[in-house]
Phi, psi and omega in degrees: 000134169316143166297113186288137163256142178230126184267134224220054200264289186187169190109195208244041185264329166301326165306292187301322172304298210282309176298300178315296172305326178272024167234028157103331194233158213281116160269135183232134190291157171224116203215348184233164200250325155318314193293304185330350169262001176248022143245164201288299243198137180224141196263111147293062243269185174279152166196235181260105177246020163295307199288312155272019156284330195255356171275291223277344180282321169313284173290050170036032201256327169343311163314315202261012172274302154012283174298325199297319204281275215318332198270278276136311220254152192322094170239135193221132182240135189268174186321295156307328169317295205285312182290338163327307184257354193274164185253003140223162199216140180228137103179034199272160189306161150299127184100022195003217196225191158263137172226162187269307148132204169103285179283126205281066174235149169248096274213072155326102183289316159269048168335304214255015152114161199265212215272006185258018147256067124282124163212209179244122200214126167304109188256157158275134228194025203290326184294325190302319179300329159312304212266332196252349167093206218051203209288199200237006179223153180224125175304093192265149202258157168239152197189058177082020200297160146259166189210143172273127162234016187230143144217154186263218219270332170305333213288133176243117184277141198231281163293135141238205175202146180295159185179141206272156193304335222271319160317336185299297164297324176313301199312327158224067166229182170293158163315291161015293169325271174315305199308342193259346168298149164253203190222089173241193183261119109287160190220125110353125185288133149232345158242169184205179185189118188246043220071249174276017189228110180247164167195163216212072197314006168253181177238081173312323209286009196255329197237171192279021173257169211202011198290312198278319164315299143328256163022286199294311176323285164345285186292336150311276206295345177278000185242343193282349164300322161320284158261050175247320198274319171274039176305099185224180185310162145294146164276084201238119162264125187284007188266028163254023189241015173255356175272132170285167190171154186276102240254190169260146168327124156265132196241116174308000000 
Protein backbone atom coordinates (compact mmCIF):
# COMPACT_ATOMS: atom_id res chain seq x y z
CA UNK A 1 0.00 0.00 0.00
CA UNK A 2 1.16 3.66 -0.80
CA UNK A 3 2.60 5.76 1.96
CA UNK A 4 -0.28 8.05 3.52
CA UNK A 5 1.26 11.74 4.20
CA UNK A 6 0.21 13.32 7.58
CA UNK A 7 0.97 17.00 7.39
CA UNK A 8 2.82 17.80 10.51
CA UNK A 9 2.81 21.52 10.86
CA UNK A 10 1.19 21.44 14.91
CA UNK A 11 -1.63 19.43 15.86
CA UNK A 12 -2.49 15.72 16.55
CA UNK A 13 -0.55 14.26 13.91
CA UNK A 14 1.78 11.39 15.84
CA UNK A 15 -1.91 10.23 16.81
CA UNK A 16 -2.73 9.72 13.09
CA UNK A 17 0.84 8.21 12.39
CA UNK A 18 -0.01 5.78 15.51
CA UNK A 19 -3.45 4.88 13.95
CA UNK A 20 -2.19 3.75 10.49
CA UNK A 21 0.64 1.85 12.15
CA UNK A 22 -1.58 -0.47 14.29
CA UNK A 23 -3.72 -1.04 10.63
CA UNK A 24 -0.10 -2.04 9.01
CA UNK A 25 0.71 1.05 7.13
CA UNK A 26 3.39 3.29 7.16
CA UNK A 27 2.14 7.19 7.91
CA UNK A 28 5.08 10.09 6.95
CA UNK A 29 5.14 13.82 8.56
CA UNK A 30 4.94 16.09 5.66
CA UNK A 31 6.34 19.75 6.52
CA UNK A 32 7.80 20.57 2.91
CA UNK A 33 5.52 20.95 -0.47
CA UNK A 34 8.45 18.51 -2.35
CA UNK A 35 7.59 15.77 0.32
CA UNK A 36 3.78 15.72 -0.97
CA UNK A 37 5.14 13.92 -4.08
CA UNK A 38 6.06 11.07 -2.42
CA UNK A 39 2.33 10.10 -1.34
CA UNK A 40 -1.04 8.95 -2.57
CA UNK A 41 -2.93 10.03 -0.25
CA UNK A 42 -2.94 12.98 2.82
CA UNK A 43 -4.07 13.15 6.41
CA UNK A 44 -4.85 16.63 7.74
CA UNK A 45 -4.86 16.59 11.49
CA UNK A 46 -6.97 18.61 14.43
CA UNK A 47 -4.92 21.35 16.02
CA UNK A 48 -4.61 25.27 15.99
CA UNK A 49 -5.73 25.71 12.62
CA UNK A 50 -5.20 29.65 12.69
CA UNK A 51 -1.54 28.43 13.67
CA UNK A 52 -1.22 26.11 10.90
CA UNK A 53 -2.61 28.29 8.40
CA UNK A 54 -0.11 30.68 9.10
CA UNK A 55 3.05 27.57 9.26
CA UNK A 56 1.86 26.41 5.92
CA UNK A 57 1.95 29.69 4.60
CA UNK A 58 5.55 30.78 5.91
CA UNK A 59 6.51 27.25 3.99
CA UNK A 60 5.12 28.04 1.25
CA UNK A 61 2.85 24.72 1.46
CA UNK A 62 -0.12 26.15 0.70
CA UNK A 63 0.20 25.85 -3.49
CA UNK A 64 0.92 22.60 -3.29
CA UNK A 65 -2.00 21.31 -0.65
CA UNK A 66 -4.02 22.98 -3.03
CA UNK A 67 -2.62 21.46 -5.85
CA UNK A 68 -2.58 18.08 -3.85
CA UNK A 69 -6.93 18.36 -3.70
CA UNK A 70 -7.25 19.45 -7.42
CA UNK A 71 -5.36 16.69 -9.00
CA UNK A 72 -7.35 14.64 -7.19
CA UNK A 73 -5.30 12.65 -4.80
CA UNK A 74 -7.02 11.15 -1.36
CA UNK A 75 -7.29 13.89 1.78
CA UNK A 76 -9.04 13.43 4.60
CA UNK A 77 -9.17 16.38 7.14
CA UNK A 78 -9.94 16.02 11.39
CA UNK A 79 -11.80 18.93 12.85
CA UNK A 80 -8.60 21.66 12.29
CA UNK A 81 -8.23 19.31 8.83
CA UNK A 82 -11.71 20.06 8.18
CA UNK A 83 -11.78 23.75 8.40
CA UNK A 84 -8.70 23.53 6.54
CA UNK A 85 -10.55 22.10 2.82
CA UNK A 86 -13.53 23.74 3.47
CA UNK A 87 -14.27 26.57 1.22
CA UNK A 88 -15.92 28.92 3.29
CA UNK A 89 -15.57 29.24 7.06
CA UNK A 90 -17.52 31.71 9.71
CA UNK A 91 -16.54 32.61 12.99
CA UNK A 92 -12.86 33.14 12.15
CA UNK A 93 -10.09 35.48 14.45
CA UNK A 94 -10.28 39.22 12.66
CA UNK A 95 -8.54 39.00 9.63
CA UNK A 96 -9.41 35.52 8.65
CA UNK A 97 -6.94 32.47 8.07
CA UNK A 98 -6.06 31.06 4.76
CA UNK A 99 -7.64 27.84 3.33
CA UNK A 100 -6.95 24.94 0.72
CA UNK A 101 -10.74 24.76 -0.36
CA UNK A 102 -12.12 22.19 -2.38
CA UNK A 103 -14.50 21.18 -0.08
CA UNK A 104 -18.25 22.59 -0.92
CA UNK A 105 -19.17 23.29 2.60
CA UNK A 106 -19.52 25.86 4.69
CA UNK A 107 -17.62 25.46 7.84
CA UNK A 108 -18.29 27.41 12.03
CA UNK A 109 -15.13 27.28 13.23
CA UNK A 110 -15.71 27.06 16.73
CA UNK A 111 -19.09 25.95 16.94
CA UNK A 112 -19.50 23.75 19.81
CA UNK A 113 -17.63 26.33 21.94
CA UNK A 114 -14.11 26.96 23.22
CA UNK A 115 -11.86 24.17 24.89
CA UNK A 116 -13.37 23.43 28.32
CA UNK A 117 -16.87 22.48 26.06
CA UNK A 118 -15.15 20.14 24.73
CA UNK A 119 -16.99 16.77 24.94
CA UNK A 120 -17.89 13.23 23.69
CA UNK A 121 -20.65 12.31 21.76
CA UNK A 122 -22.27 8.59 20.18
CA UNK A 123 -22.69 9.91 16.33
CA UNK A 124 -24.87 7.45 14.03
CA UNK A 125 -22.61 6.12 11.61
CA UNK A 126 -24.31 3.78 9.22
CA UNK A 127 -22.32 4.04 6.14
CA UNK A 128 -18.77 3.33 8.49
CA UNK A 129 -20.70 0.83 9.48
CA UNK A 130 -21.57 -0.23 6.19
CA UNK A 131 -18.63 -0.58 5.01
CA UNK A 132 -16.27 -1.12 7.82
CA UNK A 133 -18.91 -3.52 10.07
CA UNK A 134 -18.87 -2.63 14.29
CA UNK A 135 -21.27 -1.08 16.13
CA UNK A 136 -23.98 1.21 13.92
CA UNK A 137 -22.46 4.11 16.28
CA UNK A 138 -19.27 5.80 16.82
CA UNK A 139 -17.64 7.63 19.96
CA UNK A 140 -16.81 10.96 18.74
CA UNK A 141 -14.10 13.12 20.64
CA UNK A 142 -15.23 17.15 19.99
CA UNK A 143 -12.17 19.22 20.97
CA UNK A 144 -12.78 22.69 20.58
CA UNK A 145 -15.06 21.46 17.32
CA UNK A 146 -16.36 23.15 14.26
CA UNK A 147 -19.57 21.99 12.51
CA UNK A 148 -20.71 21.94 9.08
CA UNK A 149 -23.52 24.14 8.44
CA UNK A 150 -24.19 24.51 4.89
CA UNK A 151 -23.04 21.51 2.50
CA UNK A 152 -24.00 21.52 -1.10
CA UNK A 153 -25.30 18.78 -3.44
CA UNK A 154 -21.96 16.62 -4.19
CA UNK A 155 -21.41 16.34 -0.42
CA UNK A 156 -22.54 12.89 1.05
CA UNK A 157 -23.32 13.67 5.00
CA UNK A 158 -21.57 10.36 6.54
CA UNK A 159 -22.58 11.92 10.34
CA UNK A 160 -24.42 14.59 11.93
CA UNK A 161 -25.18 15.35 15.70
CA UNK A 162 -28.69 17.34 17.27
CA UNK A 163 -28.03 20.68 18.64
CA UNK A 164 -30.87 22.82 19.87
CA UNK A 165 -32.09 25.66 16.74
CA UNK A 166 -31.86 28.56 18.53
CA UNK A 167 -27.64 27.60 18.71
CA UNK A 168 -28.07 27.12 15.24
CA UNK A 169 -29.28 30.03 14.20
CA UNK A 170 -26.75 31.86 17.00
CA UNK A 171 -24.05 31.03 15.24
CA UNK A 172 -24.12 33.52 12.25
CA UNK A 173 -27.17 35.08 12.39
CA UNK A 174 -29.19 38.60 13.13
CA UNK A 175 -30.61 39.41 16.66
CA UNK A 176 -33.64 39.31 14.23
CA UNK A 177 -33.10 36.12 13.78
CA UNK A 178 -32.80 34.59 17.13
CA UNK A 179 -35.85 36.76 18.45
CA UNK A 180 -37.84 34.72 16.04
CA UNK A 181 -36.44 30.93 16.70
CA UNK A 182 -38.07 28.48 18.83
CA UNK A 183 -36.65 25.70 20.85
CA UNK A 184 -36.94 23.01 18.40
CA UNK A 185 -34.22 20.41 17.32
CA UNK A 186 -31.67 20.65 15.18
CA UNK A 187 -28.53 18.91 13.51
CA UNK A 188 -25.29 19.87 12.30
CA UNK A 189 -23.05 18.06 9.57
CA UNK A 190 -20.11 16.51 11.55
CA UNK A 191 -18.65 14.04 9.00
CA UNK A 192 -18.56 14.24 4.89
CA UNK A 193 -17.38 12.99 1.96
CA UNK A 194 -16.45 14.42 -1.23
CA UNK A 195 -15.22 13.02 -4.05
CA UNK A 196 -11.36 12.68 -3.02
CA UNK A 197 -12.12 14.47 0.39
CA UNK A 198 -13.63 13.20 3.62
CA UNK A 199 -13.20 15.14 6.60
CA UNK A 200 -14.80 14.74 10.07
CA UNK A 201 -15.31 17.65 13.01
CA UNK A 202 -14.00 15.07 15.69
CA UNK A 203 -11.31 13.11 16.30
CA UNK A 204 -11.10 9.45 15.53
CA UNK A 205 -7.21 9.52 15.90
CA UNK A 206 -8.07 9.98 19.89
CA UNK A 207 -10.00 7.16 20.32
CA UNK A 208 -8.65 2.86 19.93
CA UNK A 209 -11.35 2.27 16.85
CA UNK A 210 -9.73 2.61 13.81
CA UNK A 211 -12.93 2.21 11.69
CA UNK A 212 -12.48 5.78 10.24
CA UNK A 213 -8.96 5.39 9.20
CA UNK A 214 -9.76 2.04 7.84
CA UNK A 215 -12.08 3.71 5.65
CA UNK A 216 -10.04 6.65 4.55
CA UNK A 217 -7.42 3.43 3.22
CA UNK A 218 -10.25 2.36 1.20
CA UNK A 219 -11.38 5.38 -0.16
CA UNK A 220 -7.80 5.85 -0.71
CA UNK A 221 -7.25 2.89 -2.55
CA UNK A 222 -10.18 2.96 -4.69
CA UNK A 223 -8.94 5.90 -6.42
CA UNK A 224 -5.22 5.50 -5.54
CA UNK A 225 -3.88 3.36 -8.70
CA UNK A 226 -5.06 6.36 -10.60
CA UNK A 227 -2.89 8.57 -8.56
CA UNK A 228 -0.33 6.61 -7.73
CA UNK A 229 0.62 6.02 -11.51
CA UNK A 230 0.35 9.71 -11.91
CA UNK A 231 2.82 11.04 -9.67
CA UNK A 232 4.19 13.74 -10.67
CA UNK A 233 6.29 17.24 -9.02
CA UNK A 234 3.88 19.52 -7.90
CA UNK A 235 3.86 22.75 -9.90
CA UNK A 236 5.62 24.85 -6.94
CA UNK A 237 8.61 26.80 -7.41
CA UNK A 238 11.21 24.87 -5.65
CA UNK A 239 14.17 27.34 -5.79
CA UNK A 240 12.64 29.19 -3.16
CA UNK A 241 13.07 26.16 -0.77
CA UNK A 242 17.28 26.44 -2.09
CA UNK A 243 17.54 29.46 0.08
CA UNK A 244 18.76 29.39 3.16
CA UNK A 245 16.69 29.58 6.21
CA UNK A 246 15.78 28.34 9.34
CA UNK A 247 13.63 25.35 8.84
CA UNK A 248 11.14 23.22 11.11
CA UNK A 249 12.61 19.70 12.62
CA UNK A 250 12.10 16.93 10.72
CA UNK A 251 11.88 13.52 13.12
CA UNK A 252 12.35 10.17 11.67
Amino acid sequence: MALVGVLALQGSFNEHIAALKRLGVKGVEIRKPEQLQNVASLIIPGGESTTMAKLAEHYNLLPALREFVKMGRPVWGTCAGLIFLANKVTGQKTGGQELIGGLDCTVHRNFFGSQIQSFEAELSVPELASKEGGPETFRGVFIRAPAILEAGPEVQVLADYPVPSNQLLGSDSSVEDQKVSVETESKVIVAVRQGNMLATAFHPELTTDSRWHSYFLKMANDIGEEATSSLVPVEVNLSYYQQPRNDLPVFQ
